[in-house]
VOVEX-321370 format. One record per atom (N, C-alpha, C): y, z, x; residue in one letter. Coordinates in steps of 0.2 Angstrom, whole numbers. Example, Ala and Ser with C-alpha at 12.3 -4.5 7.8 and 13.67 -1.06 7.14 Angstrom:
<vodrens>
<py->-28 pz->39 px->66 residuo->A>
<py->-22 pz->39 px->62 residuo->A>
<py->-16 pz->39 px->66 residuo->A>
<py->-11 pz->35 px->64 residuo->S>
<py->-5 pz->36 px->68 residuo->S>
<py->0 pz->39 px->64 residuo->S>
</vodrens>
This chain:
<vodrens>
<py->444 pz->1153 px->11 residuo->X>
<py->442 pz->1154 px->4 residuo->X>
<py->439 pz->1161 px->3 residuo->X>
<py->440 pz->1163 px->-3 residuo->X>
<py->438 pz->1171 px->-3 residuo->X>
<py->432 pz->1168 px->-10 residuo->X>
<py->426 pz->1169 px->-8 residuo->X>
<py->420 pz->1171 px->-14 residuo->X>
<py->421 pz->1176 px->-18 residuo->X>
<py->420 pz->1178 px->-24 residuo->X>
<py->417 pz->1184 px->-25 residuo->X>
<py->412 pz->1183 px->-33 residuo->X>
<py->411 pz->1188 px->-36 residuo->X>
<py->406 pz->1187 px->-42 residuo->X>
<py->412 pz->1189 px->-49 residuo->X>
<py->409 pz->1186 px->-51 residuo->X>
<py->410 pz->1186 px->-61 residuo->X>
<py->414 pz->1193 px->-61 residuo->X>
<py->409 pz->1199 px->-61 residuo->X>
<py->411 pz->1205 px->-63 residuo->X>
<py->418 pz->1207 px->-56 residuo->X>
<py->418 pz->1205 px->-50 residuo->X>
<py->425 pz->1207 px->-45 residuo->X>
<py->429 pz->1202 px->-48 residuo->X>
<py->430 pz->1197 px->-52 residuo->X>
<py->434 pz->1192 px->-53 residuo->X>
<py->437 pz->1193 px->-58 residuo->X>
<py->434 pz->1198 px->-64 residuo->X>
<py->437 pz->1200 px->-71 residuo->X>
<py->440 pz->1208 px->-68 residuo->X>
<py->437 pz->1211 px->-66 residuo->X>
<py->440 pz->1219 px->-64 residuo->X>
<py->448 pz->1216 px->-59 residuo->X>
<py->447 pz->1212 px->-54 residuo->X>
<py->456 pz->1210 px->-51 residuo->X>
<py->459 pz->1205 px->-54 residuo->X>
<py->458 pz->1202 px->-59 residuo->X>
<py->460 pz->1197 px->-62 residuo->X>
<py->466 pz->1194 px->-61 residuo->X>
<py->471 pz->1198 px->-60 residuo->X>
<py->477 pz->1196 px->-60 residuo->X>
<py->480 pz->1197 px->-53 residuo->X>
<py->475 pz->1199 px->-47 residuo->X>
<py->477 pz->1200 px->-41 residuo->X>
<py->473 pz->1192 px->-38 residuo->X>
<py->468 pz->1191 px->-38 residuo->X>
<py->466 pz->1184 px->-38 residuo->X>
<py->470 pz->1178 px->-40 residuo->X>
<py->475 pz->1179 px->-47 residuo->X>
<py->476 pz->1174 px->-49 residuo->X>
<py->485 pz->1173 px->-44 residuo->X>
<py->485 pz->1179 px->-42 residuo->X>
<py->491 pz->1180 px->-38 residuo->X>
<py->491 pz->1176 px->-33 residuo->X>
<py->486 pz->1178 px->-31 residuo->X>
<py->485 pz->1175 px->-24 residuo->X>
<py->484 pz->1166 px->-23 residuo->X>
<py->481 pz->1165 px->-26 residuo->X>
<py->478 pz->1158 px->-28 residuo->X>
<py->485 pz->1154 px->-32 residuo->X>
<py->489 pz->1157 px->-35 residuo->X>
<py->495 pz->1153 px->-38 residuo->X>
<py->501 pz->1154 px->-33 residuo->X>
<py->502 pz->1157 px->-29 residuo->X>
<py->505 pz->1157 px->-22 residuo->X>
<py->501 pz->1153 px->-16 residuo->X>
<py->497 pz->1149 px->-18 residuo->X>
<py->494 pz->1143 px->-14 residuo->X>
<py->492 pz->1149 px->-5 residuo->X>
<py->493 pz->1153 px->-9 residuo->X>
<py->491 pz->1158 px->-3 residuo->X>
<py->481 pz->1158 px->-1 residuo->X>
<py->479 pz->1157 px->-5 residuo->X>
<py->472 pz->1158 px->-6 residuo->X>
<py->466 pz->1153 px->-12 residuo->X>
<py->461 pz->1149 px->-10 residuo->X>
<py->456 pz->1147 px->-15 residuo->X>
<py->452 pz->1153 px->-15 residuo->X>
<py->450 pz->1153 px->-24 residuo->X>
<py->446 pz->1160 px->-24 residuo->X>
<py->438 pz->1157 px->-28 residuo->X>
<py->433 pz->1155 px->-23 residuo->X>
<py->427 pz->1156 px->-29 residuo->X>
<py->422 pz->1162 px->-32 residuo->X>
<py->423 pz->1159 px->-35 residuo->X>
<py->418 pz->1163 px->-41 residuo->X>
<py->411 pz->1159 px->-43 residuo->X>
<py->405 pz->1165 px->-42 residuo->X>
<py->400 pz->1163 px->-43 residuo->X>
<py->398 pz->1167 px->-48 residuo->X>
<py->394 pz->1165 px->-51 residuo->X>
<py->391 pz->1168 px->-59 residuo->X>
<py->385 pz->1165 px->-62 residuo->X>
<py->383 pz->1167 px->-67 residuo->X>
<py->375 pz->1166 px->-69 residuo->X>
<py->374 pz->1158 px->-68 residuo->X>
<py->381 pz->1155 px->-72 residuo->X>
<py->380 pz->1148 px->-73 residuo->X>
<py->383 pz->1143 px->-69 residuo->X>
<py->383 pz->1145 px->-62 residuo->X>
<py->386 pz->1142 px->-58 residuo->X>
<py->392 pz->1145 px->-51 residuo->X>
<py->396 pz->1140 px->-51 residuo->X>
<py->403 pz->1142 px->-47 residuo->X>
<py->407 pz->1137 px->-49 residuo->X>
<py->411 pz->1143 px->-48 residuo->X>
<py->421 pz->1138 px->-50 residuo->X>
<py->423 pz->1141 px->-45 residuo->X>
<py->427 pz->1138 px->-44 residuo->X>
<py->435 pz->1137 px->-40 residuo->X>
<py->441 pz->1137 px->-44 residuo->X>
<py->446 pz->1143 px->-41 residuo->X>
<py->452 pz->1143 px->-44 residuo->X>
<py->459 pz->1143 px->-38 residuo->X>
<py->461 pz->1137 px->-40 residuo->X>
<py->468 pz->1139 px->-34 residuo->X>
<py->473 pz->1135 px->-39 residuo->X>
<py->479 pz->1134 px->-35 residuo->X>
<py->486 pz->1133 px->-38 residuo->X>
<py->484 pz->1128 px->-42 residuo->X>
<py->489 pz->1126 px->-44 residuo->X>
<py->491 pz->1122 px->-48 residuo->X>
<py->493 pz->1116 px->-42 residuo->X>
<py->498 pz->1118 px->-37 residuo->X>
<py->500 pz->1112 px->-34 residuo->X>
<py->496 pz->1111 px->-28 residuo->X>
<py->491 pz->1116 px->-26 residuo->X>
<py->486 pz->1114 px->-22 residuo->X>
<py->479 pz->1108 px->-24 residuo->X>
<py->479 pz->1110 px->-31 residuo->X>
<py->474 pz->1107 px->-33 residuo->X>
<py->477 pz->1099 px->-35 residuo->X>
<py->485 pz->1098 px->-37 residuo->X>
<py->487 pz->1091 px->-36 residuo->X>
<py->488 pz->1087 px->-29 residuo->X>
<py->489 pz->1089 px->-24 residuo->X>
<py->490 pz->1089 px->-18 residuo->X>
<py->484 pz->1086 px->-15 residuo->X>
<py->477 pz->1090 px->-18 residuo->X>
<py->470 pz->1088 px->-16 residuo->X>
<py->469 pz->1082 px->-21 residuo->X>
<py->472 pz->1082 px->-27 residuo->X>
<py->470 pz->1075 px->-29 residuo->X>
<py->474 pz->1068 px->-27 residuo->X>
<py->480 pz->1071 px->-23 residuo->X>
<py->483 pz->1064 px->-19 residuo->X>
<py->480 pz->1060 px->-15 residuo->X>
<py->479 pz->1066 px->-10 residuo->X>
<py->473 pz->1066 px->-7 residuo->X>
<py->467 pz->1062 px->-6 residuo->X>
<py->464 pz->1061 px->-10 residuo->X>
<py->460 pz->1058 px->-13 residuo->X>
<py->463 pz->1053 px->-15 residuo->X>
<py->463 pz->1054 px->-19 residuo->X>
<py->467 pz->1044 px->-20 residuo->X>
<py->471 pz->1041 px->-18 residuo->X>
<py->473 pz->1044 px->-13 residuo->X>
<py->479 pz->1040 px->-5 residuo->X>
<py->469 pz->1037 px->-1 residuo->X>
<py->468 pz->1042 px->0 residuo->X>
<py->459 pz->1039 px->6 residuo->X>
<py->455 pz->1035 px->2 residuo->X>
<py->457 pz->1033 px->-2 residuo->X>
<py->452 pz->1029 px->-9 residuo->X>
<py->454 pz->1020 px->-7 residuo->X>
<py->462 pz->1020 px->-5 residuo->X>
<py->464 pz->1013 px->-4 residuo->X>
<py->461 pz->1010 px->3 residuo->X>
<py->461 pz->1007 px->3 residuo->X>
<py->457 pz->1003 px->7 residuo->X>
<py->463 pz->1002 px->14 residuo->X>
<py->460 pz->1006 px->18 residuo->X>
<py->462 pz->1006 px->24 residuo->X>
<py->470 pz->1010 px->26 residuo->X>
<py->473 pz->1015 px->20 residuo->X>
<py->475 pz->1019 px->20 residuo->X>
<py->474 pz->1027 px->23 residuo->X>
<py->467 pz->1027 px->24 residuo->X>
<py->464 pz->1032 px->31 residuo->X>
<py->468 pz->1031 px->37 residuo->X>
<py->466 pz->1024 px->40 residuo->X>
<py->467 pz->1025 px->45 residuo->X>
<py->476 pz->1025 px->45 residuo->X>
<py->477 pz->1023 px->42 residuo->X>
<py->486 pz->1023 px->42 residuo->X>
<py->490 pz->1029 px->43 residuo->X>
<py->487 pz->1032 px->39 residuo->X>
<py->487 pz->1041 px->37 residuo->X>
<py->486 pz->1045 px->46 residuo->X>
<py->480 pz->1042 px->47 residuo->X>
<py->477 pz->1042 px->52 residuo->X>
<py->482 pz->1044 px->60 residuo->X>
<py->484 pz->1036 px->60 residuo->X>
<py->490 pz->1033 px->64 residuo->X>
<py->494 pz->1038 px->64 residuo->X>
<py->498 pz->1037 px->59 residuo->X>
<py->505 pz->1040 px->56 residuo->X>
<py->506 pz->1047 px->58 residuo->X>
<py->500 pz->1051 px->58 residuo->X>
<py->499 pz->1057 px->62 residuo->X>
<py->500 pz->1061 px->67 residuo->X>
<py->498 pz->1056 px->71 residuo->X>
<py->498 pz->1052 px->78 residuo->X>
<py->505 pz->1051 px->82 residuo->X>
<py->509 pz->1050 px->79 residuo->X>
<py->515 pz->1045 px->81 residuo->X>
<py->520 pz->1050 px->82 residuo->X>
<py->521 pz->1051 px->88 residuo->X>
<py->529 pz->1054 px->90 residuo->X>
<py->533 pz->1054 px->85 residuo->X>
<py->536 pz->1059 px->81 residuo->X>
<py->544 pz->1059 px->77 residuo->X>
<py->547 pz->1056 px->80 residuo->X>
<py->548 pz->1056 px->85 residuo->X>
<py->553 pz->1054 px->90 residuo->X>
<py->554 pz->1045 px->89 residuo->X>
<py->547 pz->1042 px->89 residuo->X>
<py->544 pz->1035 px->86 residuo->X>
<py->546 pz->1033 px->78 residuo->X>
<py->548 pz->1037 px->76 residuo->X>
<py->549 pz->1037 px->70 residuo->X>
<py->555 pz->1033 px->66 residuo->X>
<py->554 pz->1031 px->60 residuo->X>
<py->563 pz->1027 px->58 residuo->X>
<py->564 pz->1032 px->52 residuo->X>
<py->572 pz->1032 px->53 residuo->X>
<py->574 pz->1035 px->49 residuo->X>
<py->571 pz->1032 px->41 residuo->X>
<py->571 pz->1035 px->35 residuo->X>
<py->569 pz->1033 px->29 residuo->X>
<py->574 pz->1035 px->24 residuo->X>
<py->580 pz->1029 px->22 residuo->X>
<py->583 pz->1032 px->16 residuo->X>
<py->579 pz->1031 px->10 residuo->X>
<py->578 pz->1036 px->5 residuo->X>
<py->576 pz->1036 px->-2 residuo->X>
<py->580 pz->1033 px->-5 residuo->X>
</vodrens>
C-alpha cells in the first residue's frame, strides 16, 4: 500500500488513480480529517466477498481446507 498526504494525492491525481484502477496498487491518503483508501473497483468487491464468504459459519475453515487440497485431488466442476 503506498500512503501519501492530501496535497501528493491532488498534484498526481491521475497517476494514483492509475495505479489503483489497475488493481496494481491501494493508495492511502491522510489528511486533516482523517484517512481514505482508494483502490479498484474489483479489488474493493473482491474484499467484500471476502468478507461475507468468512461471515458464514464455518466457511473459513472450508476455504481454509480447499486451499489445502492437491488439484490433483480435485473434481472436475461443470457450470
Amino acid at each position: 500500500m503506498t500512503v501519501t498526504n492530501l496535497v501528493e494525492f491532488r498534484r498526481n491525481l491521475s497517476v494514483f488513480l492509475e495505479k489503483a484502477s489497475q488493481g496494481a496498487e491501494v493508495i492511502g491518503v491522510d489528511w486533516e480529517g482523517g484517512d481514505v483508501v482508494v483502490m479498484s473497483g474489483e479489488a474493493y468487491r473482491g474484499l467484500l466477498e471476502t468478507v461475507r464468504l468468512t461471515r458464514i459459519p464455518g466457511m473459513k475453515e472450508k476455504l481454509l481446507d480447499g486451499m489445502q487440497t492437491p488439484i490433483e485431488e480435485c473434481d472436475d466442476f461443470a457450470w
